[in-house]
Backbone bond lengths (Angstrom), bond angles and torsions (degrees), N, CA, C in turn:
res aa  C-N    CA-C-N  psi(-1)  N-CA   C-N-CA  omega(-1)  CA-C   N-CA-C  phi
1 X - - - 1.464 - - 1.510 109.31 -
2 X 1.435 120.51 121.37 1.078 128.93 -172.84 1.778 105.87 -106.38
3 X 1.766 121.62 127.50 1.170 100.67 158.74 1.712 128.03 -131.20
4 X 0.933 128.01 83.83 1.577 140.64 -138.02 1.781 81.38 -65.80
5 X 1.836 92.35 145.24 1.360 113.55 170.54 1.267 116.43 -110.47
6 X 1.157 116.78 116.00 2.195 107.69 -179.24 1.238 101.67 -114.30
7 X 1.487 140.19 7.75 1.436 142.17 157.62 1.486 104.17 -112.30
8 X 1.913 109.52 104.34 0.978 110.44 171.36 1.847 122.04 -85.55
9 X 1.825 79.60 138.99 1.768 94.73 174.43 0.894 108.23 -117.69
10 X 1.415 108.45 160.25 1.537 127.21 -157.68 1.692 100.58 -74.60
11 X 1.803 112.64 153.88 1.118 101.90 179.21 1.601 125.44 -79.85
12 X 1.278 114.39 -10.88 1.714 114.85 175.62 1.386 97.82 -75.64
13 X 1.247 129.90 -47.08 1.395 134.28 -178.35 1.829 102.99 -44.23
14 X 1.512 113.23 -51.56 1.488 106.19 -172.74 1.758 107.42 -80.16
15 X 1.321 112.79 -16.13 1.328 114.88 -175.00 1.775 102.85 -79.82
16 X 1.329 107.06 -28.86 1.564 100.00 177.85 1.073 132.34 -76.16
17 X 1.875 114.29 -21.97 1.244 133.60 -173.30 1.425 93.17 -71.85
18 X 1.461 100.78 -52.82 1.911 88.46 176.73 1.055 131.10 -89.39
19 X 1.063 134.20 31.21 1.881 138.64 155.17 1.791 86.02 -89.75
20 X 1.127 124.23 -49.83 1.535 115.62 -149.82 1.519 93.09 -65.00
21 X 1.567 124.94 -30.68 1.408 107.19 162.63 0.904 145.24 -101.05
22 X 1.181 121.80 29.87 1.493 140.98 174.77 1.722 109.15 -110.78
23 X 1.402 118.78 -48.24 1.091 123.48 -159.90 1.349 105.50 -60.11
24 X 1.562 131.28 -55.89 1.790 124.03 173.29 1.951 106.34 -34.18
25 X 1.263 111.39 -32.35 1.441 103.75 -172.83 1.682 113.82 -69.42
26 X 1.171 102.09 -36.94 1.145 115.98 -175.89 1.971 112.89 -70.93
27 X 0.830 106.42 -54.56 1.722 123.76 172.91 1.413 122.66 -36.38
28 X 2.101 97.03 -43.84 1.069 108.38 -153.61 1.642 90.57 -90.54
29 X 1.407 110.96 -13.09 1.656 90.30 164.54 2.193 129.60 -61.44
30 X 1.171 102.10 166.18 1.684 95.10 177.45 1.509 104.01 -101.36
31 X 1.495 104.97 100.01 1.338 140.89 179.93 1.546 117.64 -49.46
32 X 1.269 131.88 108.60 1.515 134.41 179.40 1.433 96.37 -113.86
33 X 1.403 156.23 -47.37 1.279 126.62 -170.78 1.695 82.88 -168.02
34 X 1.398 111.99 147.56 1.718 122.48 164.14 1.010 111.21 -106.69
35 X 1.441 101.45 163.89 1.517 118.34 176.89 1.846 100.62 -133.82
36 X 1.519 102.40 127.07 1.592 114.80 172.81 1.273 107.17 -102.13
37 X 0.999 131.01 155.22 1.624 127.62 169.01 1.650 121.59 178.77
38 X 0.865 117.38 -157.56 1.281 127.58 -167.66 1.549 124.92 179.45
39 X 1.448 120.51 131.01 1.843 126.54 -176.78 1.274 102.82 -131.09
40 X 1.403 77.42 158.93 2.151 88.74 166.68 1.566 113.83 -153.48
41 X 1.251 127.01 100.42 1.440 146.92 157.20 1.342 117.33 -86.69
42 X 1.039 101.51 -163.10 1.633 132.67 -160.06 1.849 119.34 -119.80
43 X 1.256 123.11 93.15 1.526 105.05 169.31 1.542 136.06 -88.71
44 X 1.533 109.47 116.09 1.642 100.49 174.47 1.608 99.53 -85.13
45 X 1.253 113.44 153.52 1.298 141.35 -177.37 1.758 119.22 -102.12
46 X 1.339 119.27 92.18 1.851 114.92 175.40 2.067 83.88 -77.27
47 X 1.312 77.13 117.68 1.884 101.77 174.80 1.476 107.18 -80.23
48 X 1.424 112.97 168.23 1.316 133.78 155.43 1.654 132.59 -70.77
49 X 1.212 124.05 172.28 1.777 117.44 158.28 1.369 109.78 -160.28
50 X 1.518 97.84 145.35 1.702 127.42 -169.52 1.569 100.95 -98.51
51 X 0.891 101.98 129.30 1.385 108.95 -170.76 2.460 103.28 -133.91
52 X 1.485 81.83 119.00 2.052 87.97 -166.99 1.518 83.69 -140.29
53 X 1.791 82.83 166.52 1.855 92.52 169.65 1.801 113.60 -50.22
54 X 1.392 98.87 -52.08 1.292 113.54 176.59 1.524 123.57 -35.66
55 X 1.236 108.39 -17.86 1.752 124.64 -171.94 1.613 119.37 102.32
56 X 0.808 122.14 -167.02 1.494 138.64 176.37 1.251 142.76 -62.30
57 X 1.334 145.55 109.36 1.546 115.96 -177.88 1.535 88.05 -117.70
58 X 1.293 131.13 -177.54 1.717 160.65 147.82 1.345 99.28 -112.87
59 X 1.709 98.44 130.42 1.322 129.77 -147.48 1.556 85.70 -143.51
60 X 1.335 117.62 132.69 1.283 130.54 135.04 2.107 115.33 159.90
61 X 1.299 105.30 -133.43 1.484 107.96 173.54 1.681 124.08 -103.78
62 X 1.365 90.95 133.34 1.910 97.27 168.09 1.368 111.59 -76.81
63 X 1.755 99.45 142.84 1.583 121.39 -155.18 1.839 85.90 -89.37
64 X 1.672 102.55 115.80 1.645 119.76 178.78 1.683 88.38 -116.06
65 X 1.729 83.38 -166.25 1.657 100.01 164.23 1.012 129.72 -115.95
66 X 1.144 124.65 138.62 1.701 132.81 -166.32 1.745 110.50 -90.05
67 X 1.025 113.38 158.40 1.472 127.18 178.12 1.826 107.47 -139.50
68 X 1.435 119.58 154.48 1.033 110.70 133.34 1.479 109.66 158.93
69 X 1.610 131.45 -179.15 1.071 142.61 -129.98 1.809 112.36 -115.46
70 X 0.952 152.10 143.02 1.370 131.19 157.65 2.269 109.31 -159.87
71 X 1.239 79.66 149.74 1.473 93.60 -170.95 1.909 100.76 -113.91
72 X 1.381 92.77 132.43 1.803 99.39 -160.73 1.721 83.41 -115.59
73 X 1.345 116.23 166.81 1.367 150.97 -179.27 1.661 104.22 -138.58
74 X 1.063 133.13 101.05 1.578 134.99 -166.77 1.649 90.05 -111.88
75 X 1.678 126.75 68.46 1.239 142.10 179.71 1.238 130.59 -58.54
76 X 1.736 109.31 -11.66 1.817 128.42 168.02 1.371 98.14 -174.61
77 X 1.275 107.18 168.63 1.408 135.92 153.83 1.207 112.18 12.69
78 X 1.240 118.00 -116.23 1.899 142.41 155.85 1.546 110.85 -37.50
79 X 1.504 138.65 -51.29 1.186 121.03 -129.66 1.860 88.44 -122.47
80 X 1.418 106.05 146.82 2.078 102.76 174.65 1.732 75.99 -138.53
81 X 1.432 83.01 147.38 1.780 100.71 149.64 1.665 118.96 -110.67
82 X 0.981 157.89 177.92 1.729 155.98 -132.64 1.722 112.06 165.87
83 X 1.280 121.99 108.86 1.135 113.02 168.62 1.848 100.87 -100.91
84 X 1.564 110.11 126.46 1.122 116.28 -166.40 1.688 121.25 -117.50
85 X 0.866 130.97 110.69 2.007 134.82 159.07 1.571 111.67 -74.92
86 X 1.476 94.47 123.05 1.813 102.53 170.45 1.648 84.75 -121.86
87 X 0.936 95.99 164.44 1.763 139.34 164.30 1.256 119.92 -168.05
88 X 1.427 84.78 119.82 1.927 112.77 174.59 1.635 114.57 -123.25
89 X 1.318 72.63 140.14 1.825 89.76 -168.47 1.780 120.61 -90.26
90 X 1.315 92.48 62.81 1.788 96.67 -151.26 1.806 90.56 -128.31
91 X 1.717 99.89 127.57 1.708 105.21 -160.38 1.972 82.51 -94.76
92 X 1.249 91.91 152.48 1.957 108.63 160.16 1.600 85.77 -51.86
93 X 1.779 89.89 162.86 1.881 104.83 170.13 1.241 76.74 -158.00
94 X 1.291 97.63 177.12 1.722 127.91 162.66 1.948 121.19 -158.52
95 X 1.199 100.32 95.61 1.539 100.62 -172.06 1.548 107.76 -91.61
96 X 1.838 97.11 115.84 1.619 104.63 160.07 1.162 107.96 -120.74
97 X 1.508 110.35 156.73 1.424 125.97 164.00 1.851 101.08 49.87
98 X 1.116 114.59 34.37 1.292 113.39 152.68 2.163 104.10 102.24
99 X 1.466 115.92 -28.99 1.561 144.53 -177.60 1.729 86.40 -86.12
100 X 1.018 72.07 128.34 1.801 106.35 -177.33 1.177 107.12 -103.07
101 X 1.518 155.06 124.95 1.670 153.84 166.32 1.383 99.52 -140.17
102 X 1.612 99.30 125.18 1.483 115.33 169.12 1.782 115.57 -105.67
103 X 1.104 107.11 -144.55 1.464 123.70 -169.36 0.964 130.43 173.29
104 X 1.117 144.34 74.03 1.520 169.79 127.92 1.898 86.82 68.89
105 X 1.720 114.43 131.22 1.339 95.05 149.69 1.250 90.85 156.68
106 X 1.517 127.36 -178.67 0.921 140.10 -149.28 1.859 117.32 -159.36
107 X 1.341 110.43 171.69 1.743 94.30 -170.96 2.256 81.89 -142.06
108 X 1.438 91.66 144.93 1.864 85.74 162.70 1.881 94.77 -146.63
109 X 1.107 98.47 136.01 1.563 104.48 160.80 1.329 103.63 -94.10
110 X 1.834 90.92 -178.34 1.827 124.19 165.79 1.262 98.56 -159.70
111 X 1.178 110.87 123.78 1.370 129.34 165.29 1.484 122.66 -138.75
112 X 1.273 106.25 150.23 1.875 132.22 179.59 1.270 107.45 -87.88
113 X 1.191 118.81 103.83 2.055 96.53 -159.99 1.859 81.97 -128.55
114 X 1.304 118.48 136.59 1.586 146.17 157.04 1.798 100.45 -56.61
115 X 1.348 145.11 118.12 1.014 121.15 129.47 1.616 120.94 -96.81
116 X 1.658 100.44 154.26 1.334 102.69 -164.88 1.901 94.88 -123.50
117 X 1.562 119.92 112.98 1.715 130.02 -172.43 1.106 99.13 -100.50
118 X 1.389 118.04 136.95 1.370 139.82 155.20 1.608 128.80 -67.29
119 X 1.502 103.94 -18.31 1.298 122.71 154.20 1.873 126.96 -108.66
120 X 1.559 103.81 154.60 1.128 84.29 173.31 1.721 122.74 -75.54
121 X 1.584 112.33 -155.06 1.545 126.74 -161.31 1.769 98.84 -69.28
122 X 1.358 97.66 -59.42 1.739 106.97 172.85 1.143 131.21 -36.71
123 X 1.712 111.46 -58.45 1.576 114.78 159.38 1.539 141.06 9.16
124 X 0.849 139.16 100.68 1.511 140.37 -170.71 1.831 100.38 -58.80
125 X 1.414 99.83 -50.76 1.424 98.12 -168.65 1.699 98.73 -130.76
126 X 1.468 110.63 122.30 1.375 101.02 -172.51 2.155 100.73 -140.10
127 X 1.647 108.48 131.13 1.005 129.67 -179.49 1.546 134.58 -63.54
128 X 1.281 159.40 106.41 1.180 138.61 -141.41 1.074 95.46 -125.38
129 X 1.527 124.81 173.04 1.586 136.21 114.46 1.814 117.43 -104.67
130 X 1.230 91.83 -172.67 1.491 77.28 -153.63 2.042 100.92 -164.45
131 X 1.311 96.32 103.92 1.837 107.02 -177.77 1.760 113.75 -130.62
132 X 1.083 89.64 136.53 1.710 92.02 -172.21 1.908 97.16 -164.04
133 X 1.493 109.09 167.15 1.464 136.35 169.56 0.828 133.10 -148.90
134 X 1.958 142.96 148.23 1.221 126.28 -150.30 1.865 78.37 173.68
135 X 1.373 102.00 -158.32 1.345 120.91 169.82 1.143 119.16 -123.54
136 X 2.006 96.34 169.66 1.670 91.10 -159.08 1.598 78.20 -137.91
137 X 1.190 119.34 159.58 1.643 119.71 -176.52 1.378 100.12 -154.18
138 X 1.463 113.66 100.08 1.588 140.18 158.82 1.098 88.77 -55.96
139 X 1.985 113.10 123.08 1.312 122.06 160.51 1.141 119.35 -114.79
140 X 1.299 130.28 145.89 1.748 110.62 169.98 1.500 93.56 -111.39
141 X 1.326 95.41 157.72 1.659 127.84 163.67 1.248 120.80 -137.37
142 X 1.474 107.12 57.87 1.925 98.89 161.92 1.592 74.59 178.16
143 X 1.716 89.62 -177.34 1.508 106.27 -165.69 1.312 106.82 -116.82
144 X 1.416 108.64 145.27 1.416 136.36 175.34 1.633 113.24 -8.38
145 X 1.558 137.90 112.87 1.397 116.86 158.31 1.396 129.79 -33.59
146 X 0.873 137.71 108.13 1.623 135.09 151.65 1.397 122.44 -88.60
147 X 1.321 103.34 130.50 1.265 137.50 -42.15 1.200 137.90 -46.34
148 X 1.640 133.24 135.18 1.549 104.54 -172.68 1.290 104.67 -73.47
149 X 1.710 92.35 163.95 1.508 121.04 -175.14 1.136 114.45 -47.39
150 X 1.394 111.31 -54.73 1.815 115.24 -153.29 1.687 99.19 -145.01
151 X 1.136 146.77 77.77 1.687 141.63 -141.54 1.614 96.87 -101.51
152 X 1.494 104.73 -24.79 1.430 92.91 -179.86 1.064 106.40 -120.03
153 X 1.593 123.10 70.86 1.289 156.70 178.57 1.304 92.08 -164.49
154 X 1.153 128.66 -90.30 1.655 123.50 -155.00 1.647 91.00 -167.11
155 X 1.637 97.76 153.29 1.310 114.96 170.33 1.479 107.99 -120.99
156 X 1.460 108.80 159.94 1.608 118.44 179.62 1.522 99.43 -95.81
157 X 0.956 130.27 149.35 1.681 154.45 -168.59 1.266 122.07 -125.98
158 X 1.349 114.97 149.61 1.566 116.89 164.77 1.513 131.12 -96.95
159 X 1.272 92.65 21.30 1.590 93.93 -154.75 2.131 89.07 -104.73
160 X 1.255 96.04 122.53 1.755 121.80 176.32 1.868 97.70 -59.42
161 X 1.149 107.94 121.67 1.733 109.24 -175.63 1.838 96.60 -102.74
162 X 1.090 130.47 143.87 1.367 138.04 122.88 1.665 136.72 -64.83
163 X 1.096 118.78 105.03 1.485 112.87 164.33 1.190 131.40 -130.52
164 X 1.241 125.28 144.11 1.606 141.74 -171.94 1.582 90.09 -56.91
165 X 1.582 113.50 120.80 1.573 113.65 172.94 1.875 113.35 -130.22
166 X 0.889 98.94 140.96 1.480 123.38 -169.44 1.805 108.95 -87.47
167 X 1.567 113.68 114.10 1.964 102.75 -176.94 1.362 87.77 -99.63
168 X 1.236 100.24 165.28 1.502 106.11 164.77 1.785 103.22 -171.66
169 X 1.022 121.24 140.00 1.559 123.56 175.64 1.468 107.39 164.83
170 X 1.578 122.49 -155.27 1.210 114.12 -161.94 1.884 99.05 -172.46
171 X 1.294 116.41 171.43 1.592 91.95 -175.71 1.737 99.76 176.91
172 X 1.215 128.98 178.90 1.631 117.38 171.60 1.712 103.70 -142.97
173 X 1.747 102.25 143.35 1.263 113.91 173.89 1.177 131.14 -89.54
174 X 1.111 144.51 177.52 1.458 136.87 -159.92 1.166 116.86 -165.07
175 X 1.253 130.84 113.75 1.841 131.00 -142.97 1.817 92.67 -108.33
176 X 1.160 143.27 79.56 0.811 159.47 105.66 1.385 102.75 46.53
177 X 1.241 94.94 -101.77 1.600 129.61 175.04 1.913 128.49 -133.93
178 X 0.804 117.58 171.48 1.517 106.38 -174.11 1.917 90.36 -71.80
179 X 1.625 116.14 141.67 1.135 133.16 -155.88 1.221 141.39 29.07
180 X 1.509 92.62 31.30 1.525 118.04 165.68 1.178 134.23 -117.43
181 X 1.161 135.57 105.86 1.359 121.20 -178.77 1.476 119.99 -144.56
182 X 1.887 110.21 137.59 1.445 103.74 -171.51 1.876 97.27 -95.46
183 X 1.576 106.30 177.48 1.397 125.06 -168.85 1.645 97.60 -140.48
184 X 0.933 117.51 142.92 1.211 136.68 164.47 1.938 109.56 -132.54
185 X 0.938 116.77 135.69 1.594 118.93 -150.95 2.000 106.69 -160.93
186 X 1.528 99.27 143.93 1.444 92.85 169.00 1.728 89.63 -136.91
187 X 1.453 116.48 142.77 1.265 143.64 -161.31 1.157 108.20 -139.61
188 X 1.787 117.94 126.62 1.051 124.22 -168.24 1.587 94.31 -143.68
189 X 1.430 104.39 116.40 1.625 126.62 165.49 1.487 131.62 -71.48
190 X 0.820 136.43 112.81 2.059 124.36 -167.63 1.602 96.86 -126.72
191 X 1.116 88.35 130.05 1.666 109.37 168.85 1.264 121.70 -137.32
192 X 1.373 126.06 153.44 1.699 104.44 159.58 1.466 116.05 -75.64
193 X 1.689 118.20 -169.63 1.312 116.99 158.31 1.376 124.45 -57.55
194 X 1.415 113.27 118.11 1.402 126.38 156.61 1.440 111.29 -41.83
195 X 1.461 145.99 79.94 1.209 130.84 -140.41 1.879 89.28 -116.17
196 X 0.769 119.61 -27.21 1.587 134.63 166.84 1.328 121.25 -63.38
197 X 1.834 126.43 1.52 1.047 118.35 -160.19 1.576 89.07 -141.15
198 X 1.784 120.00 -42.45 1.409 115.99 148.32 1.410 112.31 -127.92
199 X 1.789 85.27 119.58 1.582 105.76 -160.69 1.109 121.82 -74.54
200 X 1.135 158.68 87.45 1.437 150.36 -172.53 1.702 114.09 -41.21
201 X 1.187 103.72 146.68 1.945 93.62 -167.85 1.634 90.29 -82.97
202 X 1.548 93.75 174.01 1.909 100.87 178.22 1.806 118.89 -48.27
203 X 1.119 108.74 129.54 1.078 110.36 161.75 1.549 103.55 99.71
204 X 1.489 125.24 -30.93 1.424 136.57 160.04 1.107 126.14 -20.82
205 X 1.317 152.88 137.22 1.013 142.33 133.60 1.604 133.48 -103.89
206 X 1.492 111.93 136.63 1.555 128.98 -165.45 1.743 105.09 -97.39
207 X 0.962 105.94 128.23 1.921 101.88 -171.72 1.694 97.81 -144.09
208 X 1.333 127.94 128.77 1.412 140.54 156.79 1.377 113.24 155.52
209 X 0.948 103.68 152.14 1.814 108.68 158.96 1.592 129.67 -100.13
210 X 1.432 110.16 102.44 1.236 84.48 172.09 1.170 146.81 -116.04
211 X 1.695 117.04 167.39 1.651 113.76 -145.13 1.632 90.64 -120.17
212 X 0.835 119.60 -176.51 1.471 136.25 -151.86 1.901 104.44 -157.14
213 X 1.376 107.66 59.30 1.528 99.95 170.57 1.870 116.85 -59.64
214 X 1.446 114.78 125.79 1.515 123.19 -177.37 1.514 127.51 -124.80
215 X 1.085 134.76 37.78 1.419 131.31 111.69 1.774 87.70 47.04
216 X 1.275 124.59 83.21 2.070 121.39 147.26 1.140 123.42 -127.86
217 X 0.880 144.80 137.25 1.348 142.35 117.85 1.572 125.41 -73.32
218 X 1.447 96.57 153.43 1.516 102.85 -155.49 1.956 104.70 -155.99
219 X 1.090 112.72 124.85 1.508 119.75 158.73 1.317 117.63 -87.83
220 X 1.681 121.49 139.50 1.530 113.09 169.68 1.893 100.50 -141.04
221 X 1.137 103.31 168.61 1.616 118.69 170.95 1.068 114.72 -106.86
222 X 1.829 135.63 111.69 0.883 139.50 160.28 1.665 124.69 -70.40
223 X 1.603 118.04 145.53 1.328 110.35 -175.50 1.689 101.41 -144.02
């Protein structure tokens, strides 16, 4: 499900709309101890492809660095829930005929993510997996190439996409000290094609999924 934005809003404005719906989920669990924190990695990008008479392009995001924030609920033993913010600093591109053209911009999720530990709460060092969904909102910040690269293949756009995105990964914590603890974690984002943001020309077709491999580490304070 694609939903293109052509009235841009500010990004705290879209970041607030989504805490306000996530956060009742989170609350309404029965709370034994939180975790606040914060990481910063790296995202590689499995891209898309445009496929025209004209031939082929690869379509999708440049591999930046990610940042971001999340507040955990560790509700028993084995099981935490996490309301989570990424931001990655990775612009749209579109490679034809070998010429590479990007476009200023950026991607941030929110996600509700389950972790599931192989150890219990006490544990010094305890192992996870880790699945959750939320949204992801391709933003741009800059303006259109002129001229585009390849138009009857696909054009790059300004228009900010929303899509339903899928977490999934797994990672281990590390108790530091009493209300300390580091994370080491790999995070993987799934979306379809942003197809509203690089448009395929008429008759085109856009085919891939793309994933968002994430590589963080992260410190948080438990309370």
């Amino acid at each position: 499900m694609e939903v293109p934005d052509n009235t841009y809003v500010g990004i705290p404005a879209r970041f607030a709309a989504l805490v306000l719906c996530c956060v009742p989920l989170a609350v309404a669990q029965s709370s034994e101890q939180w975790d606040l924190g914060a990481d910063i990695g790296y995202g590689w990008y499995h891209n898309g492809t445009i496929f025209s008479p004209d031939g082929t392009a690869k379509a999708g995001i440049r591999n930046r660095f990610a940042a971001g924030i999340f507040l955990g609920d560790d509700f028993s033993k084995y099981v935490s829930a996490e309301i989570r913010y990424l931001y990655h600093d990775g612009h749209p591109f579109l490679t034809y005929n070998g010429v590479t053209t990007d476009i200023q911009g950026q991607s941030m999720a929110l996600t509700y993510d389950m972790l599931f530990h192989f150890q219990p709460r006490e544990s010094r060092v305890r192992w996870y997996l880790l699945g959750g969904m939320g949204g992801k909102d391709y933003v741009i910040a800059g303006p259109e190439p002129f001229p585009q690269p390849a138009p009857q293949v696909a054009s790059l756009t300004t228009n900010d996409v929303w899509k339903v995105v899928f977490a999934a990964g797994g990672g281990v914590k590390f108790r530091i000290r009493d209300h300390l603890v580091a994370r080491g974690e790999l995070l993987n984002y799934i979306t379809t094609f942003p197809r509203q943001q690089t448009v395929p020309a008429p008759h085109n077709t856009a085919r891939g999924v793309f994933v968002e491999f994430t590589p963080m580490f992260g410190l948080s304070y438990t309370f």
